[in-house]
C-alpha atoms as one frame of an Amber mdcrd trajectory, in Angstrom:
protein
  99.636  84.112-112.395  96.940  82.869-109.452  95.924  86.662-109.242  95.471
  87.935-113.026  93.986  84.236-113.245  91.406  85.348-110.387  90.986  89.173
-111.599  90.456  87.649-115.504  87.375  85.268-113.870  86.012  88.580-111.748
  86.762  89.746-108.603  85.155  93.066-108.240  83.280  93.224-104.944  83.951
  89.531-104.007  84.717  88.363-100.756  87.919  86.342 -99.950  88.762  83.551
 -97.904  92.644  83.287 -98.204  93.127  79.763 -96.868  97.862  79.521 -95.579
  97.869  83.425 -96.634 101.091  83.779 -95.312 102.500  87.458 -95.282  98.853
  88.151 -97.466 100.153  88.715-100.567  97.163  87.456-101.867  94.513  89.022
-100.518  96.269  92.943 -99.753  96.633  92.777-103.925  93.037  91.624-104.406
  91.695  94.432-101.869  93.862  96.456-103.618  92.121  96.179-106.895  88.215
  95.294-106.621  88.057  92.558-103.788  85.565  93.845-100.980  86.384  92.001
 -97.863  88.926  89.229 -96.893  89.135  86.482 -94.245  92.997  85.306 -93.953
  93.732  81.615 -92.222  96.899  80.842 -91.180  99.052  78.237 -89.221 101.991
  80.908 -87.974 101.382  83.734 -86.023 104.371  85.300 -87.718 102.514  85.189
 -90.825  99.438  86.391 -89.410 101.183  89.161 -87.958 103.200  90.544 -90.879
  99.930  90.699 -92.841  97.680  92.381 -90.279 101.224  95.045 -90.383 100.930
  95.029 -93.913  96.699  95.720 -94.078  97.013  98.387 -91.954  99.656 100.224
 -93.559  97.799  99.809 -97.110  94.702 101.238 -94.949  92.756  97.604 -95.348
  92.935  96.221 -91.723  89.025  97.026 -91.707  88.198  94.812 -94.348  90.333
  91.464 -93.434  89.639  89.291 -90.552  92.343  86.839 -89.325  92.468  83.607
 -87.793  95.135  82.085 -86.153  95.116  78.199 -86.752  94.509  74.927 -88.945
  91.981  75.748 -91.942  90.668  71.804 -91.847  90.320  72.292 -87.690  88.212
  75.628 -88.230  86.502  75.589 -91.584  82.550  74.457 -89.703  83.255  78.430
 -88.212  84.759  79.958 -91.054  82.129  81.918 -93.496  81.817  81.111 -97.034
  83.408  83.667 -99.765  83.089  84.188-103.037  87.032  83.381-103.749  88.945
  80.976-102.061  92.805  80.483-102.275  94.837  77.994-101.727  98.494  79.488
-102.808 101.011  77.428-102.397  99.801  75.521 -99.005  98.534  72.179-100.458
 101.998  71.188-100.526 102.137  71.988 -97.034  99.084  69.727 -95.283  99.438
  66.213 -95.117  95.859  65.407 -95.436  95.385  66.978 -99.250  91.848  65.783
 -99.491  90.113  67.382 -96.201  91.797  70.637 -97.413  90.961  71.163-100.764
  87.498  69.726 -99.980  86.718  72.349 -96.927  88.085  74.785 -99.324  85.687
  73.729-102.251  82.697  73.774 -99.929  83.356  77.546 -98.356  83.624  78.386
-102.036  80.611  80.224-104.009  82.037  80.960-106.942  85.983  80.366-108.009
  89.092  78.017-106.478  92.242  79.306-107.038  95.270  76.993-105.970  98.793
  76.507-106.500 100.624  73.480-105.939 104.187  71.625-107.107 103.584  69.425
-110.352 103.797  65.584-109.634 107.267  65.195-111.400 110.343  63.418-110.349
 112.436  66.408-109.580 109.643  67.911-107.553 109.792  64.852-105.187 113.711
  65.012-105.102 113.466  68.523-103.975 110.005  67.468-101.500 112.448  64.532
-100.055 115.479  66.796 -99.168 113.387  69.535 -97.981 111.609  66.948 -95.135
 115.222  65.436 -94.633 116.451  69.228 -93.186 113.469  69.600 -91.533 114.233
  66.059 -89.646 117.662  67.192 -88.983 116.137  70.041 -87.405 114.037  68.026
 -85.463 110.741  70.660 -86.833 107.432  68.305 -87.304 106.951  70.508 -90.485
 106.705  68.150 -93.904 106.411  69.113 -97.485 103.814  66.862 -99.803 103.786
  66.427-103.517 100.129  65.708-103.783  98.836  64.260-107.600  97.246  66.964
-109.262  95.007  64.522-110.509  93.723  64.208-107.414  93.724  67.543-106.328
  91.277  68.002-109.482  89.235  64.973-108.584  88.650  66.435-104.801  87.718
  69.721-106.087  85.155  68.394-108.951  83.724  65.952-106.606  82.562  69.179
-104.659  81.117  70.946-107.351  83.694  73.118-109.523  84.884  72.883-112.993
  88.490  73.753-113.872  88.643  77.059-116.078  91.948  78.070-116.108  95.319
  76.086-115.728  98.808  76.672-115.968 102.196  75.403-115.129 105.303  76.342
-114.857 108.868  73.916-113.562 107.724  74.328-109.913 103.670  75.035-109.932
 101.112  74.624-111.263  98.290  76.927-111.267  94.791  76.226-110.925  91.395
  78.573-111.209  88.093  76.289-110.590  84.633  77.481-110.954  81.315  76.532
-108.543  79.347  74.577-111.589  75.836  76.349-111.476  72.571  73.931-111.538
């Protein structure tokens, strides 16, 4: 839904900063259809990995740059694009605010994010998720962050919401950059 959202409010020729792009599911499907360039952030090297494996077997790797590390750490370096994404990686920062506003301000034209509804089973699910990952003894924590103020954060830096939708586990978000 994120990426027909994101084709439907234009993509052809933008540039893409893919903010937790995993494996790059995200960006190799964008490139694929009418995206131009792409610059793919990510916390695991795995992840980072996998997708430069991926862009050069779909003949890409020359139009995606990857960085290895925390978006909110780098984003003063990081270029602006004209599409940022933020697919399903809210949930996974504890400081919800300092992302999605880095990621509004290295945005010129469109948002698009994807994040667990603020519902009750959503924060059963959050809360035994974050109890394996104690048992585990990994630092890694899962956030149900209100949408509410996900929108608030993003509005406060400029964009409008044009397109939303939800299903039981996500919602899905498209903002626009308000124009002067």
């Amino acid at each position: 839904m994120l990426i027909e959202g994101l084709r439907t409010a234009g993509i052809k020729g933008a540039s893409l900063l893919d903010i937790g792009g995993g494996v790059g599911a995200i960006h190799h499907t964008l490139l694929d259809s009418d995206a131009c360039i792409a610059f793919h952030v990510d916390a695991s090297a795995e992840y980072i990995k996998a997708a430069r494996d991926e862009a050069i077997r779909r003949r890409h790797a020359n139009r995606v740059l990857f960085l290895h590390g925390d978006f909110v750490q780098w984003a003063p370096c990081i270029p602006d694009a004209d599409i940022v994404t933020l697919d399903r990686v809210i949930c996974c920062y504890p400081d919800m605010e300092a992302l999605a506003g880095h990621a509004a301000d290295k945005a010129r034209r469109l948002v698009g994010a994807v994040f667990p509804p603020d519902v009750w089973w959503m924060h059963l699910f959050v809360r035994a998720i974050n109890a394996v990952m104690r048992i585990r003894r990994s630092a890694f924590r899962t956030y149900v962050h209100s949408p509410a103020a996900i929108d608030a954060v993003l509005r406060r830096h400029g964009l409008a919401r044009i397109i939303h939708k939800r299903t039981l586990a996500w919602e899905i978000a498209i903002y626009g950059r308000e124009m002067a």
